[in-house]
C-alpha positions as CSV (number, residue, x, y, z in Angstrom):
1,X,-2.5,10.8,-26.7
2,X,1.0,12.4,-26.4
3,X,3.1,12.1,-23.4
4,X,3.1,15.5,-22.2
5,X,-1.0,14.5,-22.0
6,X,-0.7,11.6,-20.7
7,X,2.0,13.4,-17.4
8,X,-0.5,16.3,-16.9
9,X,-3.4,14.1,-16.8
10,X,-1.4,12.1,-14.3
11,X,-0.5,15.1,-12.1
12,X,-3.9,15.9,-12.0
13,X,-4.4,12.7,-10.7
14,X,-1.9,12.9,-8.2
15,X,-3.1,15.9,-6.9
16,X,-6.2,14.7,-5.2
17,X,-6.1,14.7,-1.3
18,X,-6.1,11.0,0.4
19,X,-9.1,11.4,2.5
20,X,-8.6,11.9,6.3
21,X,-8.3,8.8,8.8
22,X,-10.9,8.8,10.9
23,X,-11.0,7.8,14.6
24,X,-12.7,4.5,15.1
25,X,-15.7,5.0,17.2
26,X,-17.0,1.4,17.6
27,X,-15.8,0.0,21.5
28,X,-15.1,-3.6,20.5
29,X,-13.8,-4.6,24.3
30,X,-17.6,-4.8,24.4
31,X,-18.3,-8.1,22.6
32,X,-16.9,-11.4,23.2
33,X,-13.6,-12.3,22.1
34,X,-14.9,-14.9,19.0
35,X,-17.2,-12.0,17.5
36,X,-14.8,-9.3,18.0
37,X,-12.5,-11.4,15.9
38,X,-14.9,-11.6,13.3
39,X,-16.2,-8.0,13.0
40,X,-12.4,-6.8,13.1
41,X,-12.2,-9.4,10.1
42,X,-15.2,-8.1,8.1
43,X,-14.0,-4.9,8.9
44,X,-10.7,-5.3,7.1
45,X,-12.0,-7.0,3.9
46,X,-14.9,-4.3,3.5
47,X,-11.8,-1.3,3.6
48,X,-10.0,-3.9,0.9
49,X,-13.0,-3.6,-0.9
50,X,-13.4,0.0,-0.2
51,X,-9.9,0.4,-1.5
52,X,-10.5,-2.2,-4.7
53,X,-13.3,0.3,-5.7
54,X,-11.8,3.2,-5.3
55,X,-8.8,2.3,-7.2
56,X,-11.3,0.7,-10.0
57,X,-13.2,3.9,-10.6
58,X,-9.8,5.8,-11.0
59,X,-8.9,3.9,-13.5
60,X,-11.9,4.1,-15.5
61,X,-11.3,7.7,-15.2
62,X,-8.0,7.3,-16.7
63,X,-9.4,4.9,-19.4
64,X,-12.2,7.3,-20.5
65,X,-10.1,10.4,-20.3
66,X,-7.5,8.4,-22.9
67,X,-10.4,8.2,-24.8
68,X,-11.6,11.8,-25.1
69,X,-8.1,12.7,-25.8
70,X,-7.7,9.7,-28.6
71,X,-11.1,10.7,-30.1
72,X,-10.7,14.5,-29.9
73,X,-12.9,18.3,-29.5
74,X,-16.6,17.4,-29.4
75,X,-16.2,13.1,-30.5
76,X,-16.4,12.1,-26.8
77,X,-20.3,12.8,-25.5
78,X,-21.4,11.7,-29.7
């Protein structure tokens, strides 16, 4: 893949909105201080997780674009 492919794919890329904080709904002053500890803790690793995934299935975007471009006009889906 040439370079000038491999920037615009990357702009494209770069282009794409983050996705918009949202509030947090969930009252946690209503559980006790142990449990609120833990579902603030299980909250954080799932949006690590979240984040892991996200950033995964980018790069296999990237990977399989590198592809079709390596492989050419009507190789890719054969």
């Amino acid at each position: 893949m040439s370079e000038q492919r491999q920037e615009e794919d990357q702009a494209l890329w770069e282009e794409i909105p983050e996705p918009p904080q949202e509030a947090v709904t969930f009252d946690y002053s209503t559980l006790n201080e142990e449990t609120r500890a833990f579902v603030r803790q299980k909250t954080e690793e799932t949006h690590l997780y979240l984040k892991r995934t996200t950033e995964a299935i980018v790069q296999i975007g990237h990977n399989l674009l590198a592809v079709q471009h390596r492989l050419g006009h009507g190789r890719f889906m054969t």
